[in-house]
C-alpha positions as CSV (number, residue, x, y, z in Angstrom):
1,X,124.6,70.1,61.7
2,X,125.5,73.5,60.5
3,X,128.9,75.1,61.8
4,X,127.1,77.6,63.9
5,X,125.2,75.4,65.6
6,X,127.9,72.6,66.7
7,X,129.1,74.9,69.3
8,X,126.0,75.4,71.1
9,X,126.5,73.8,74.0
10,X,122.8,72.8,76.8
11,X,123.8,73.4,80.1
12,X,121.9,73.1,83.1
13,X,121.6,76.6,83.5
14,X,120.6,77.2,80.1
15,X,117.4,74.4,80.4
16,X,116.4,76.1,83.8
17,X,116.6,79.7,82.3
18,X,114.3,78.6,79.2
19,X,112.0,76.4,81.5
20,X,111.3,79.6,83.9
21,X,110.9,82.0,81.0
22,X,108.1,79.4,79.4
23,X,106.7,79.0,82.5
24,X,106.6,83.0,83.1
25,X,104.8,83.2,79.7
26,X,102.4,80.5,80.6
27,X,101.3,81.9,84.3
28,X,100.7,85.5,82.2
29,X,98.6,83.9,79.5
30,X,96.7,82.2,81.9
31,X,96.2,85.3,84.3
32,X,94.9,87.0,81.4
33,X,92.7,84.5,80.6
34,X,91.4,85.0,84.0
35,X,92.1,81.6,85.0
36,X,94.8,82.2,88.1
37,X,95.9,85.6,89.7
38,X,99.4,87.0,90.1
39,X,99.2,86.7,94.0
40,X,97.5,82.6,93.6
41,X,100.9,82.1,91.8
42,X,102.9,84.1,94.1
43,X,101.6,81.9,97.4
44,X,102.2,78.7,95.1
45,X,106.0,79.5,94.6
46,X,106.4,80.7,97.8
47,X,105.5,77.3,99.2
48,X,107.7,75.6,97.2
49,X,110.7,77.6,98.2
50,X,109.7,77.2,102.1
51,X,109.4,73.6,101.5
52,X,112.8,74.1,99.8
53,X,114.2,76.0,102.6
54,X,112.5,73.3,104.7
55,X,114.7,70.7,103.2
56,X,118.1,72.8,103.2
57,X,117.7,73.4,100.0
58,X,118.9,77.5,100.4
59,X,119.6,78.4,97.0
60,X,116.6,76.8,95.2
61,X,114.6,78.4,97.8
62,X,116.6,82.0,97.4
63,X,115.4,81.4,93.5
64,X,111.9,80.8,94.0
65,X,111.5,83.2,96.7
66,X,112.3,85.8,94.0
67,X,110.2,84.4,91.5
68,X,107.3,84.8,94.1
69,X,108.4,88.3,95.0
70,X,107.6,89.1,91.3
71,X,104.6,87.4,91.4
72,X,103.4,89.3,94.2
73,X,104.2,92.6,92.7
74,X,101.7,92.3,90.1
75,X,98.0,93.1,90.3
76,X,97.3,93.8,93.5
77,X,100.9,93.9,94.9
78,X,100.2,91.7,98.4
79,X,103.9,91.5,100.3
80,X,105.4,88.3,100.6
81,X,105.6,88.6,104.6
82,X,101.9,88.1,104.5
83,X,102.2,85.5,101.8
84,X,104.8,83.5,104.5
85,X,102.6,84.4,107.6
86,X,99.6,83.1,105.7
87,X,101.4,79.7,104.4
88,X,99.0,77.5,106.9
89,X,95.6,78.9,105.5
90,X,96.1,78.3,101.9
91,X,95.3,75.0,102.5
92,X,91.8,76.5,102.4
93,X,89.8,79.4,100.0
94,X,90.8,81.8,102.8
95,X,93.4,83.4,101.1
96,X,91.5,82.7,97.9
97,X,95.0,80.8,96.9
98,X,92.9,78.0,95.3
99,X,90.8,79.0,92.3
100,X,86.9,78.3,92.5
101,X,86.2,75.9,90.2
102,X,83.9,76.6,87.0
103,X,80.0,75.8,87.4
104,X,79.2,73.2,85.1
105,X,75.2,74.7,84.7
């Protein structure tokens, strides 16, 4: 190992902040593949971070809440009050939170 390199140090922080940014990269790639929306990502975040919240978890849930918030401000910019009030029908295509699968004619 090189001298530049020894005092690189992995932290926590560090693995998160590279894990997010991949997985930012990922849900664009795959919104411009057409493949999820902005808003189906926004709704999928969210619920983790009420679950979160749920659990007492406050500043996991603070995090992901944010992450959603920029979700939702993309494409067609739906709030995240409607996202929370909604949280019970995604369980369903009523929010269209769950993509339609492919038809395999």
């Amino acid at each position: 190992m090189d001298d530049k390199n020894r005092d690189f140090e992995i932290t926590p922080k560090l693995v998160f902040d590279l894990n997010l940014a991949l997985y930012l990269d990922l849900v664009a790639a795959l919104e411009g593949a057409g493949a999820v929306t902005y808003r189906q990502m926004a709704a999928r975040v969210l619920n983790i971070s009420m679950d979160a919240r749920g659990d007492g978890d406050t500043g996991l849930s603070t995090v992901l809440e944010g992450i959603a918030r920029g979700f939702a401000g993309h494409g067609d910019g739906m709030s995240i009050e409607l996202l929370k009030a909604a949280r019970g029908l995604r369980e369903d295509e009523a929010m269209g939170d769950i993509p339609m699968r492919p038809d395999e004619s």
